[in-house]
C-alpha positions as CSV (number, residue, x, y, z in Angstrom):
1,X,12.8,-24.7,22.2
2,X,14.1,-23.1,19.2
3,X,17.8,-23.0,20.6
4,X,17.4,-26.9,21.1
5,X,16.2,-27.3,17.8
6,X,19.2,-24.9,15.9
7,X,21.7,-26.8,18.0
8,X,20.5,-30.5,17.2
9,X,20.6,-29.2,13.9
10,X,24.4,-28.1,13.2
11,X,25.3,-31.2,14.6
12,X,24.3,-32.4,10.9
13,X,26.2,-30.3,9.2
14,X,27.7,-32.1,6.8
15,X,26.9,-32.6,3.4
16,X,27.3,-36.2,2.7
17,X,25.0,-37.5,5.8
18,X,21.7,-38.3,5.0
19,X,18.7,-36.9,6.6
20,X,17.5,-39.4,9.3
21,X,14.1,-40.3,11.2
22,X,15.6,-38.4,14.4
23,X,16.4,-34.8,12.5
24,X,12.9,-35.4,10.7
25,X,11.3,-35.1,14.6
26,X,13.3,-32.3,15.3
27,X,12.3,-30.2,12.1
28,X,8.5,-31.2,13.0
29,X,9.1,-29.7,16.3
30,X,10.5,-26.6,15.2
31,X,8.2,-25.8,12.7
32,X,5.3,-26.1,15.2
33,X,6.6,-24.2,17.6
34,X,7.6,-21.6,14.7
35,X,3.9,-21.8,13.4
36,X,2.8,-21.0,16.8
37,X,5.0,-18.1,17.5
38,X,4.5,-15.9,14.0
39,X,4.5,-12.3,14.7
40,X,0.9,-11.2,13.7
41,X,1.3,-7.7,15.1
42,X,2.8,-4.5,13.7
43,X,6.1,-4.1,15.5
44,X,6.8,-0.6,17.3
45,X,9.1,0.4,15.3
46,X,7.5,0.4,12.0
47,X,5.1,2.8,10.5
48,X,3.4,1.7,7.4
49,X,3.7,3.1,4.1
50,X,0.8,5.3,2.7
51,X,0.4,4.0,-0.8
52,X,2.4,0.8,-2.2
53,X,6.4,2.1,-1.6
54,X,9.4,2.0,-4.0
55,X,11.0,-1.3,-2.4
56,X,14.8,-0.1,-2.6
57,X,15.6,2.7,-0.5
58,X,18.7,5.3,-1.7
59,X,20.5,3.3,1.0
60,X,20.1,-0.1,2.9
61,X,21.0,2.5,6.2
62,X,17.3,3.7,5.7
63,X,16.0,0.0,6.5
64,X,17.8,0.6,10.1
65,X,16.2,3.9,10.8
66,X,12.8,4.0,13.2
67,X,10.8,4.0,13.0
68,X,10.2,2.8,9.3
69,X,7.8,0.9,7.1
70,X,10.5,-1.8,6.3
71,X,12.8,-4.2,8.3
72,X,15.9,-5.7,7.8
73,X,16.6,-8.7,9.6
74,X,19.3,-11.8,9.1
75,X,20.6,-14.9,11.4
76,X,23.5,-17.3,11.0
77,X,20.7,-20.0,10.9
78,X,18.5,-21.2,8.3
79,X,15.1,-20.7,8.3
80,X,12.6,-23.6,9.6
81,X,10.5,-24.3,7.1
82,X,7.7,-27.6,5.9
83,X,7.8,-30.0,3.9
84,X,4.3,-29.9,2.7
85,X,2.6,-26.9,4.3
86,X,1.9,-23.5,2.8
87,X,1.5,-21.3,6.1
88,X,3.4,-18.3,6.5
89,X,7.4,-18.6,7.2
90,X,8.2,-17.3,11.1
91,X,11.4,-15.5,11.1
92,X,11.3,-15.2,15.0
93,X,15.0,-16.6,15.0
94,X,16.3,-13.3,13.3
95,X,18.1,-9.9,14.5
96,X,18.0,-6.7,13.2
97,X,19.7,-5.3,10.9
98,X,22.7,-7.2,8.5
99,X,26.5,-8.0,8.3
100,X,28.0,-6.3,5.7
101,X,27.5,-5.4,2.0
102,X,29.0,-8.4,0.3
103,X,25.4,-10.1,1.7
104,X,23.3,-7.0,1.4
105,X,23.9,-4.1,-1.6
106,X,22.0,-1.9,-3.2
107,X,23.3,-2.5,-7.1
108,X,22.9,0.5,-9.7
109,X,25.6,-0.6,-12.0
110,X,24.9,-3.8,-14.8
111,X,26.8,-6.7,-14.2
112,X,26.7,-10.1,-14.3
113,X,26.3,-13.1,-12.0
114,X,29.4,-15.6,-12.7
115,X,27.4,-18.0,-10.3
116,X,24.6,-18.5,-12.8
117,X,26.0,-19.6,-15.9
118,X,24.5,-21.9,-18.5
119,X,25.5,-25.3,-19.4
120,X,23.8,-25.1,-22.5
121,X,24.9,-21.6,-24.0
122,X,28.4,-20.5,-23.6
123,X,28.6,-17.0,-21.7
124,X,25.5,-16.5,-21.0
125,X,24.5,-15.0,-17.4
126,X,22.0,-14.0,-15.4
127,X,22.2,-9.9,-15.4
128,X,22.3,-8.6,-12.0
129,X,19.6,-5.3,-13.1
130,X,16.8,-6.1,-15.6
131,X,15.8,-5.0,-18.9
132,X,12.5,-3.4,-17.3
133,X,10.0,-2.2,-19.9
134,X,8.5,0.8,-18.9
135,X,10.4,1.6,-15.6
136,X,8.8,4.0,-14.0
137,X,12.0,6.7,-13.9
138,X,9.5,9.6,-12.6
139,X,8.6,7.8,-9.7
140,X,11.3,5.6,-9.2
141,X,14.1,7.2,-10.4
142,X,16.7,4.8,-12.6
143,X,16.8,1.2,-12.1
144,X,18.3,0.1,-8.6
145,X,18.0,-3.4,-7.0
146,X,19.0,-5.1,-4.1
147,X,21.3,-7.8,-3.8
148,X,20.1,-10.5,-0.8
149,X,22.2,-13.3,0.6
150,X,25.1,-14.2,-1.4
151,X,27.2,-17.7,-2.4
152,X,29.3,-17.7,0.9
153,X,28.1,-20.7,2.8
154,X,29.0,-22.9,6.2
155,X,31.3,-19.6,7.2
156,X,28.8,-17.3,6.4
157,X,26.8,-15.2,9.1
158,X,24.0,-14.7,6.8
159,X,22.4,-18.1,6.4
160,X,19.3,-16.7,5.9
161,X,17.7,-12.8,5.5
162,X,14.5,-11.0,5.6
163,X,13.3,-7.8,4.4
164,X,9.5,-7.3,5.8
165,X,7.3,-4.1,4.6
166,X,4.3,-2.8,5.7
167,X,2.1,-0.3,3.8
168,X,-1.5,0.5,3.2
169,X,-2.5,0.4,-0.4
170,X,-4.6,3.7,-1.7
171,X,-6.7,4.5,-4.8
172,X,-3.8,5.3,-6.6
173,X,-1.4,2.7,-5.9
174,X,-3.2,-0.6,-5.7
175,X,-1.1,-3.3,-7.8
176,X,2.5,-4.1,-6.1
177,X,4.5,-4.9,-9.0
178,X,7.8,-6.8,-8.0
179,X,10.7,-7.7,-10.9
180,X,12.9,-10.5,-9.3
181,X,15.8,-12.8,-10.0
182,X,17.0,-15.3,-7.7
183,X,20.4,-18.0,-7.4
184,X,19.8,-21.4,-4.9
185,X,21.5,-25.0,-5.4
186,X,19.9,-27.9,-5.8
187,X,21.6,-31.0,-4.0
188,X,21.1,-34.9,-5.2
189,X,20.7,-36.0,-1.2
190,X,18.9,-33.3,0.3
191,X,15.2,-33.0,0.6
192,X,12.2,-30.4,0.6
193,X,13.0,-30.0,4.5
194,X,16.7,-29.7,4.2
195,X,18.0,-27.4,0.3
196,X,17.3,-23.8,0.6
197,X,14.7,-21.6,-0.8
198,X,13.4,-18.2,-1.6
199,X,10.1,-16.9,-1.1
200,X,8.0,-14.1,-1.7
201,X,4.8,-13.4,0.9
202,X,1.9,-11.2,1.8
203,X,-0.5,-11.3,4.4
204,X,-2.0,-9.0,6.8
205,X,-0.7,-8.3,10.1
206,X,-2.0,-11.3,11.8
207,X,-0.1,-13.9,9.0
208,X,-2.7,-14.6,7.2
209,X,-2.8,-14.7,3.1
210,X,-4.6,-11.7,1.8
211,X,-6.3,-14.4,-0.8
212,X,-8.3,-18.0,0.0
213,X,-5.4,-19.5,-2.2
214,X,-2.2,-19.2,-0.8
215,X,-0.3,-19.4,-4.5
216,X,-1.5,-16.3,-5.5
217,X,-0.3,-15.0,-1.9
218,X,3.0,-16.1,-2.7
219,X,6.0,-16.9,-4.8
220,X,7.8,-20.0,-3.2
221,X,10.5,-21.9,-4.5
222,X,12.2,-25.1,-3.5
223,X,14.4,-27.3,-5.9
224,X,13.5,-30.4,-6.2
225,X,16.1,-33.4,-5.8
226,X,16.5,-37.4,-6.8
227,X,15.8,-37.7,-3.3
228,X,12.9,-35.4,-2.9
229,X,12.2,-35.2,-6.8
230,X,8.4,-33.9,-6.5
231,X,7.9,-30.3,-6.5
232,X,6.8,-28.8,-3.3
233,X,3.0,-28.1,-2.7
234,X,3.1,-24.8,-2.7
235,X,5.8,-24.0,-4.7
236,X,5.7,-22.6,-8.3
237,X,7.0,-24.0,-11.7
238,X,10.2,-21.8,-12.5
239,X,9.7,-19.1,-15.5
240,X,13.0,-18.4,-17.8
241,X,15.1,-20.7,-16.0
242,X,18.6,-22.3,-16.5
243,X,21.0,-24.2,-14.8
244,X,24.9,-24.7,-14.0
245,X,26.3,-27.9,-13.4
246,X,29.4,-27.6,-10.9
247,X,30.1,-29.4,-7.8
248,X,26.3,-29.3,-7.0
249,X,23.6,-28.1,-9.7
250,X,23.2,-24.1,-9.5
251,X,19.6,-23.3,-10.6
252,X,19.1,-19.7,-11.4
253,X,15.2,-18.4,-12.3
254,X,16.4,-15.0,-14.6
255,X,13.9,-11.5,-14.2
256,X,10.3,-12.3,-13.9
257,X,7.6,-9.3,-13.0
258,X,5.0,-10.9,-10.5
259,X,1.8,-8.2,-9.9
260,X,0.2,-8.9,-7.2
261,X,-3.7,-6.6,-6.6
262,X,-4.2,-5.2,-3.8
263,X,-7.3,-3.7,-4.6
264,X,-9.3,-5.6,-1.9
265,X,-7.1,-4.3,0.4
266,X,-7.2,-0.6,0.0
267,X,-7.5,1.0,3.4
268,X,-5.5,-2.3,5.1
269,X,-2.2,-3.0,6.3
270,X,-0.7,-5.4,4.4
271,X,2.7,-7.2,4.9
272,X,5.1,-8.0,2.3
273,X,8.1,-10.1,3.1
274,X,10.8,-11.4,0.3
275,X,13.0,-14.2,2.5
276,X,16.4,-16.2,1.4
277,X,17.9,-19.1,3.3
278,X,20.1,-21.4,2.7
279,X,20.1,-25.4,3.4
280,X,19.8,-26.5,7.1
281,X,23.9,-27.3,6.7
282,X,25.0,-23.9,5.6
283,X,26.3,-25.5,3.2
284,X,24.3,-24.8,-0.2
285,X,23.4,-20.9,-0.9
286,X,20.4,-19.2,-2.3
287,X,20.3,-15.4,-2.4
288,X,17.9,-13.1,-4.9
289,X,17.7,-9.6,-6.6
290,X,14.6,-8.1,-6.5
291,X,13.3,-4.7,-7.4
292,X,9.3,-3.1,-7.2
293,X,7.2,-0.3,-6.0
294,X,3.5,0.3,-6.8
295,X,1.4,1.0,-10.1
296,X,-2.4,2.3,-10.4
297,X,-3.7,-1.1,-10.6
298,X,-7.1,0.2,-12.5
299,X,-8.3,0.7,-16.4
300,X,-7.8,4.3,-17.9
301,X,-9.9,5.7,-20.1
302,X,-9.4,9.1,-22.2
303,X,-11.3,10.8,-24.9
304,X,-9.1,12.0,-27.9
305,X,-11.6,15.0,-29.0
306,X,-9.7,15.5,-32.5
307,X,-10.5,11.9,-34.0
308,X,-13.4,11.1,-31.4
309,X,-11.4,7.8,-30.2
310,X,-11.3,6.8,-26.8
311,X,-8.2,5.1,-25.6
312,X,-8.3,2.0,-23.1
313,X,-5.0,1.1,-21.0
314,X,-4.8,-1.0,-19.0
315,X,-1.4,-1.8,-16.2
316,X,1.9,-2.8,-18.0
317,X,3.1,-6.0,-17.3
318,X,0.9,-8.4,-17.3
319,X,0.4,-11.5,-19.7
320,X,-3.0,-12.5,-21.6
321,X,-4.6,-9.7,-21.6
322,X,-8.4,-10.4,-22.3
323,X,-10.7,-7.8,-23.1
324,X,-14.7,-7.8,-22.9
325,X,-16.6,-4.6,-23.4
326,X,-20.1,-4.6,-22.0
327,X,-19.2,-8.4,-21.1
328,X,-19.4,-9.2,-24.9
329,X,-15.5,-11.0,-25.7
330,X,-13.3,-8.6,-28.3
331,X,-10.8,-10.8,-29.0
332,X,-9.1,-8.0,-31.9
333,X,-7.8,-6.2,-28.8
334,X,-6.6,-9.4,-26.5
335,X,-2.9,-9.7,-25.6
336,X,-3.0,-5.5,-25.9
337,X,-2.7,-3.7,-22.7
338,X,-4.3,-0.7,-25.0
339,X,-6.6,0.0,-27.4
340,X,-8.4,2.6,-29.3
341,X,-11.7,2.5,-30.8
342,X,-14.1,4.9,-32.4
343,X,-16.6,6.5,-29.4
344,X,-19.8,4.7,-28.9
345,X,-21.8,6.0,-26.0
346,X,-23.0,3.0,-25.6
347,X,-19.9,1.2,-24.7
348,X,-20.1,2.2,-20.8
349,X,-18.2,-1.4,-19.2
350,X,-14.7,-2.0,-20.1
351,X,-13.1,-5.4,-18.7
352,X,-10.3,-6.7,-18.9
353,X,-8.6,-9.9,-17.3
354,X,-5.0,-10.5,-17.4
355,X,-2.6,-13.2,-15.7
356,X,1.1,-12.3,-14.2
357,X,4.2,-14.0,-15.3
358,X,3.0,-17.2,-12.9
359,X,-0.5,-17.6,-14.2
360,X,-2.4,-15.1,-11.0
361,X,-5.8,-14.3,-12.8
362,X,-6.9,-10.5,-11.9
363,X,-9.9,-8.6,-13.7
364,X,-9.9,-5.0,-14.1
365,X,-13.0,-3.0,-14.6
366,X,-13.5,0.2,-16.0
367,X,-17.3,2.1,-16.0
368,X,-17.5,5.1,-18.4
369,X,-20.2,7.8,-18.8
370,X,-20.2,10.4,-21.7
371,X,-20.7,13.7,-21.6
372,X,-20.7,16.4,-24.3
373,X,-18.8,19.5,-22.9
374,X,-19.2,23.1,-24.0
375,X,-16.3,25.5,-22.1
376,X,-17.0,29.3,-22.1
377,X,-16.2,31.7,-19.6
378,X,-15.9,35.6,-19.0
379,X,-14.2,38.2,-17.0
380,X,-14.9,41.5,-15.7
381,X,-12.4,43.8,-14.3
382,X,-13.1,45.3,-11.2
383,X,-12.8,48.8,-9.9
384,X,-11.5,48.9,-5.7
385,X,-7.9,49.6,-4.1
386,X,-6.2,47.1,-6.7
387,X,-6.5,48.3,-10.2
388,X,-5.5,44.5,-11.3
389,X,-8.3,42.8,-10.2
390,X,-10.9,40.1,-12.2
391,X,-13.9,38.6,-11.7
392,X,-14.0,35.3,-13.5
393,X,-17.2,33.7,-14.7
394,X,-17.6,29.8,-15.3
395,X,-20.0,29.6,-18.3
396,X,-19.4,25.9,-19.4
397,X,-22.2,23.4,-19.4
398,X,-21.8,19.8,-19.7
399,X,-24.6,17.0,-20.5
400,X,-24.6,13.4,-19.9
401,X,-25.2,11.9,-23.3
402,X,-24.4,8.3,-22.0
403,X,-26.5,5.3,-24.5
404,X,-27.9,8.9,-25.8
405,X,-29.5,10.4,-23.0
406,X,-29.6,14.3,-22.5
407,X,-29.1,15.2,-19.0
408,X,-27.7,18.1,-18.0
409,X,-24.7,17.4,-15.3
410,X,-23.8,20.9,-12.8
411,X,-21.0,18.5,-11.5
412,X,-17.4,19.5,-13.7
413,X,-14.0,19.9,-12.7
414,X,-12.7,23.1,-13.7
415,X,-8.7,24.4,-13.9
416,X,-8.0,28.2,-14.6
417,X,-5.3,29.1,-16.1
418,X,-4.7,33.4,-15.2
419,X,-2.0,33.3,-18.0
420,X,0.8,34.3,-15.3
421,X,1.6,30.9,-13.5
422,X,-1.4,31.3,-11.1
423,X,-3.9,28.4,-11.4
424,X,-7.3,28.0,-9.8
425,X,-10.3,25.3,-9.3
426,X,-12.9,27.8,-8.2
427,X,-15.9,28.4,-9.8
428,X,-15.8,31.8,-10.4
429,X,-12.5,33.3,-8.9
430,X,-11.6,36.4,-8.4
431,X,-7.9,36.9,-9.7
432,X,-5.1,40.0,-9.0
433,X,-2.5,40.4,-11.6
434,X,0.5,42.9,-11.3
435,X,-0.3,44.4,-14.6
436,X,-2.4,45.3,-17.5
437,X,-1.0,42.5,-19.3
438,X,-2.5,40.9,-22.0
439,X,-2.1,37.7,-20.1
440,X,-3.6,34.2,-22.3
441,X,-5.9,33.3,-20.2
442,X,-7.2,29.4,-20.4
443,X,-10.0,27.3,-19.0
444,X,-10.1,23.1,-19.1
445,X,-13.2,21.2,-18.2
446,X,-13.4,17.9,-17.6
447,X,-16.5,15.8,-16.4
448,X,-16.0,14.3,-12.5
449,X,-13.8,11.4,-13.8
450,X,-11.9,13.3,-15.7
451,X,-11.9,11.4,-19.0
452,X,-13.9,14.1,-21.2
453,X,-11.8,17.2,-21.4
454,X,-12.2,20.6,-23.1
455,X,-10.4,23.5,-22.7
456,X,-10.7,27.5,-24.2
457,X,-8.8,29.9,-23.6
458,X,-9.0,33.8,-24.3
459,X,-6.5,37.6,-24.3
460,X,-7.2,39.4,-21.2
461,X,-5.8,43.2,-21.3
462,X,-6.4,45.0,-18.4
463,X,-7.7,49.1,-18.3
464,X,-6.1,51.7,-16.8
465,X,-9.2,52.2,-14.6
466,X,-10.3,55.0,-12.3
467,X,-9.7,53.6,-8.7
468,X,-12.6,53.9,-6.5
469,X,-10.4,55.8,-3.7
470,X,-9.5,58.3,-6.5
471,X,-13.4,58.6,-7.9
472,X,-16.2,56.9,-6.5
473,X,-19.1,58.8,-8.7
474,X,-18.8,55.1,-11.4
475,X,-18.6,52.2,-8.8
476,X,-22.4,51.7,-9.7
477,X,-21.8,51.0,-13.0
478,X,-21.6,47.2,-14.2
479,X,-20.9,46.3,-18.2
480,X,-21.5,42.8,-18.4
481,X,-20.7,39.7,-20.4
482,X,-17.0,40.7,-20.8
483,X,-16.6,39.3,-23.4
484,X,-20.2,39.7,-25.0
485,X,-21.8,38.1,-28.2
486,X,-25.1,39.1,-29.4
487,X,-26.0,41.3,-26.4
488,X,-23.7,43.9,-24.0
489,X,-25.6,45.4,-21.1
490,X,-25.1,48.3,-18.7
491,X,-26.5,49.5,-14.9
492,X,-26.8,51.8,-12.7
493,X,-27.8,51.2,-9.6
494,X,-27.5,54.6,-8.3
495,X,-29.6,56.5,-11.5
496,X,-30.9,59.6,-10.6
497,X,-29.8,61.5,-14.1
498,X,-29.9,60.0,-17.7
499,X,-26.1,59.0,-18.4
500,X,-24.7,58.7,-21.8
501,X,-22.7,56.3,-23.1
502,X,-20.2,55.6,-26.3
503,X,-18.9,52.1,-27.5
504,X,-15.6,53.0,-29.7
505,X,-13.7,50.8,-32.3
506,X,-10.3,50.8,-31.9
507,X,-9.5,53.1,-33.8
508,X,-11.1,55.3,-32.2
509,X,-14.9,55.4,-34.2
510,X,-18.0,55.9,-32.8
511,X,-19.5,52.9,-33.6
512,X,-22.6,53.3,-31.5
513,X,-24.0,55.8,-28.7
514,X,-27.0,56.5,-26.2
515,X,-28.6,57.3,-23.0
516,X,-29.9,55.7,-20.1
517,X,-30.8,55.5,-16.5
518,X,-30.9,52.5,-14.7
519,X,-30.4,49.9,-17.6
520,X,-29.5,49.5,-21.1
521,X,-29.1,46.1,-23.1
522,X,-27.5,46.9,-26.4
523,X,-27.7,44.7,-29.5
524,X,-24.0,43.6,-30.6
525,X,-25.0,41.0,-33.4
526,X,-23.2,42.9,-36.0
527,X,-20.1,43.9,-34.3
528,X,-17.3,42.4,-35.7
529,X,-15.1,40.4,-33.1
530,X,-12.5,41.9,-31.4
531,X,-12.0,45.1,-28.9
532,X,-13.9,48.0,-28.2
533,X,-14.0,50.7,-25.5
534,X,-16.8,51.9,-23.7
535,X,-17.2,55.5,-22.3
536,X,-19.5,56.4,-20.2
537,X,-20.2,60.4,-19.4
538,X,-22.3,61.7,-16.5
539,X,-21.8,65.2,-17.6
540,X,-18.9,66.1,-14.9
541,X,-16.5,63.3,-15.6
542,X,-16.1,60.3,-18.0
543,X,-15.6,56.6,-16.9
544,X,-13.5,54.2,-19.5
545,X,-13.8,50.1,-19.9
546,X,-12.4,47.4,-22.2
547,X,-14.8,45.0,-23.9
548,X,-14.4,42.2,-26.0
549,X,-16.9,40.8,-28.8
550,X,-16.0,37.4,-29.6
C-alpha cells in the first residue's frame, strides 16, 4: 500500500499542477495506513540512553553503530503527513543510515546560510551555530550542531530524514533542552498536505505524547500558503523569523531553545525524533540545524554562610520566570532565573514557573529545611605494624532549626579530606599515610541535601611511635580527645603498677606531671593552644605521643 501510494504520488511531480480531489484520496489512504503501522516498540538495535544524551555525537558514523540509543534514517520520498491531525509522524518508508555529508554534517565551524537571507535587511543570515548562553562546555564540550537535509530538491536522494533517540531521563538530567534553527519554502499553490515541514516529537515507545496536549509534545511547522493560508492545527507560531523572496518564498525560523521536562518521566523510555521533509514534489526543500543534550531540570538552593544569604537558581533558558515562595507571588525576583535573599527559616517552599521560547508552562519546586551545623572532629594515632596510621573521629552535630524548631538530625554527609589526595565519606575512618607529615587535614559537613555546608579543617603531625612488634608493654594505653579542650584523659587497661606520666611544652617544659593506674582525666582549661608531648614512664621504659590543645 505504501508503494502504491509513493508511486501515484511522483506522477504529480510538478510544480505548477494543482492538487486534485484524486491525489487528496490517495494522501488519506496513506496516512491511514501510516497511522496504523507506527513503530511503538524499541527496535533491536537500540539501547537507550541513561540520563538525557548530548544530541550530536563526535561523528554522524556513531548514529550507524549498534547497537545505539540513536537512529539515522532517510528516504528519497517525502514524508506522509495530515492536513489537520496532530498524531505522531510514521517514518516506516525510511532506511537506515544517509547519503552523503552535503545532506548530513556535523558543523563546528561559524558560517552562514546564503539560503536564508532577508528581504528586509541587507546581509543579514541565519548563522549556521548559535550564540548559546551558557553552553554547557564541561559536558558538552564546544558548540557542535548538525546539519539535516539540505536545498537540493527533485534530484535529491534525501527528500526527507530522521534522527530518532531513545533515553531514560534520571534525577539528574530531567529537562531536554534543544537550540534549533530550521530553512523550508513556502509555495503560493501548494497546501498543508503537499509544502514540506519540520518537526520536533516525543513520545513513549508506543507513539504516544508524553503530555495530554500534544503542542507541548511537539514543535511542528508548516508554512502556510494563499492556497492553504491558515496555520496548521498543531503547528506553532514562528519565533525570530524572516523571509527571502526568490523564485518561491524561503522562510527561515533563526535559533530558538525549546525545554521540554521530563520530570514525569524519570525512570521511562522516552522517544525523541527531530524530522525534515520536503514537499510531496521534491521540489521545495526544508532541512534544520539543531543542537541539545540534558540539564538538571530542578531548583537549587545553597547557603552562603559568610552573609547568611541563600541563593535560588533555577534552569537557564527559559522565559517568564515567576517566582512564589511559600505560594505567596514575589514579583521583585520574576524574569530572574536567580536570586538571593537574606535566610529566613521560615521560607521552606520555593516555586517557580517559567514558559520556553513557544509559551510551554513548567513549574519547578524546591522544599528547603534548615539546619544549624557545628563540624569538629579528632584523630588518634595508632600504634600496630604501620607506624602511619589514624583513627578519625566525626564530632559534628547538626540541628534542624526549620520555622525555629530545635531537633537534633544524626543524618549528615560527611567528606574527609587526609591532606594527601585521599578522601573519605566514613564516619570515623581509619587513614594510613606514608609519613609523619604534617598533612592539613579538612572535614565538610553538609545536611542530607546538601544545601547547608561547613567545613574545618586541622595540622596533623604524626610521632615517631614505638611499634607494637618492637614493644608491646604500651598498646594498653589510650590518650584521648586528640586534639583535647578542657579535658585530656589517659587508660590503662592492663594496670597492675601506678604509671607516671609528663605532658611537655614544646620546648621542652614540664608543664604538668602525675601518677595513675587505670585512669586519669587531667584538666587542660588553662593550656594555651597548640602542641604538647606526653610521656608516659612505667619505670623500665618510656612511651611518647603528640597532643594538640585547640
Amino acid at each position: 500500500m505504501l508503494y502504491l501510494c509513493l508511486h501515484k504520488i511522483s506522477e504529480f511531480k510538478n510544480k505548477n499542477m494543482k492538487t486534485n480531489f484524486n491525489l487528496k484520496i490517495f494522501w488519506s489512504i496513506c496516512f491511514i495506513y501510516t497511522l496504523i503501522n507506527v513503530n511503538g516498540q524499541i527496535p533491536n538495535n537500540v539501547i537507550p540512553y541513561n540520563g538525557i544524551p548530548k544530541l550530536i555525537p563526535d561523528s554522524l558514523s556513531q548514529f550507524l553503530i549498534s547497537p545505539s540509543f540513536a537512529v539515522l534514517t532517510h528516504s528519497e520520498n517525502p514524508i506522509v503527513k495530515s492536513a489537520n491531525s496532530c498524531a505522531p509522524i510514521s517514518i516506516s518508508s525510511q532506511t537506515l543510515g544517509y547519503i552523503d555529508h552535503s545532506s548530513h554534517r556535523i558543523i563546528t565551524i561559524e558560517d552562514i546560510d546564503s539560503n536564508a537571507c532577508s528581504s528586509s535587511t541587507p546581509n543579514l543570515y541565519l548563522t549556521k551555530i548559535p550564540n548559546l548562553l551558557y553552553w554547557d562546555s564541561l559536558a558538552y564540550g564546544d558548540p557542535k550542531v548538525i546539519q539535516m537535509g539540505d536545498h537540493i530538491v527533485l534530484t535529491d536522494s534525501n527528500a526527507s530524514s530522521t534522527i530518532t533517540y531513545y533515553f531514560i531521563p534520571n534525577e539528574t538530567e530531567n529537562i531536554l533542552k534543544i537550540s534549533f534553527a530550521f530553512v523550508t519554502q513556502a509555495v503560493p499553490y501548494h497546501d498543508n498536505e503537499e509544502n514540506g515541514f519540520f518537526r520536533i516529537e516525543l513520545t513513549d515507545t508506543t507513539g504516544n505524547f508524553l503530555t495530554s496536549d500534544p503542542m507541548n509534545s511537539t514543535f511542528y511547522y508548516i508554512p502556510p500558503t494563499v492556497t492553504d493560508p491558515i496555520l496548521h492545527p498543531c503547528c506553532h507560531n514562528l519565533v525570530n523569523s524572516d523571509s527571502c523572496i526568490s523564485n518561491n518564498i524561503t522562510i527561515w525560523n533563526d535559533w530558538i531553545t525549546i525545554p521540554f521536562d521530563l520530570n514525569q518521566q524519570i525512570g521511562e523510555v522516552v522517544r525523541l525524533r527531530i524530522i525534515v521533509s520536503e514537499c510531496v514534489y521534491t521540489a521545495h526543500y526544508t532541512y534544520c540545524y539543531f543542537t541539545g543534550g540534558g540539564i538538571n531540570g530542578h531548583i537549587n538552593a545553597q547557603i552562603n554562610s559568610l552573609d547568611s544569604t541563600i541563593l535560588i537558581s533555577a534552569p537557564f533558558g527559559f522565559t517568564n520566570y515567576h517566582w512564589k515562595i511559600n505560594q505567596i507571588d514575589r514579583p521583585e525576583f520574576d524574569g530572574l532565573f536567580q536570586f538571593s535573599e537574606y535566610i529566613n527559616n521560615s521560607d521552606t517552599l520555593f516555586t517557580c514557573i517559567v514558559n520556553d521560547q513557544v509559551g510551554n508552562p513548567i513549574t519547578l519546586s524546591k522544599s528547603v529545611k534548615y539546619f544549624e551545623i557545628i563540624p569538629d572532629f579528632s584523630w588518634e594515632q595508632l600504634t600496630d605494624e604501620n607506624n602511619y596510621k589514624v583513627q578519625f573521629s566525626n564530632l559534628s552535630t547538626i540541628t534542624d532549626v526549620t520555622n525555629g524548631e530545635n531537633q537534633t538530625n544524626t543524618e549528615m554527609n560527611l567528606l574527609w579530606n587526609f591532606g594527601d589526595n585521599e578522601t573519605s565519606n566514613d564516619p570515623n575512618p581509619i587513614h594510613y599515610y606514608s609519613g609523619f607529615g604534617p598533612y592539613q587535614v579538612s572535614l565538610t559537613v553538609s545536611d542530607p541535601n546538601q544545601i547547608f555546608i561547613q567545613n574545618i579543617h586541622y595540622e596533623v603531625l604524626l610521632d615517631e611511635l614505638v611499634k607494637i612488634s618492637e614493644q608491646t608493654n604500651f598498646s594498653n594505653f589510650k590518650i584521648y580527645p586528640n586534639p583535647f579542650k578542657e579535658t585530656l584523659t589517659i587508660t590503662n587497661s592492663q594496670s597492675s603498677n601506678p604509671v607516671l606520666f609528663e605532658i611537655h611544652d614544646i620546648f621542652g617544659q614540664v608543664v604538668l606531671s602525675g601518677e595513675f593506674e587505670n585512669q586519669t582525666e587531667i584538666s587542660t582549661g588553662k593550656f594555651s593552644s597548640g602542641i604538647y608531648i606526653v610521656k608516659i614512664s612505667n619505670g623500665q621504659q618510656n612511651y611518647f605521643k603528640k597532643v594538640v590543645k585547640q
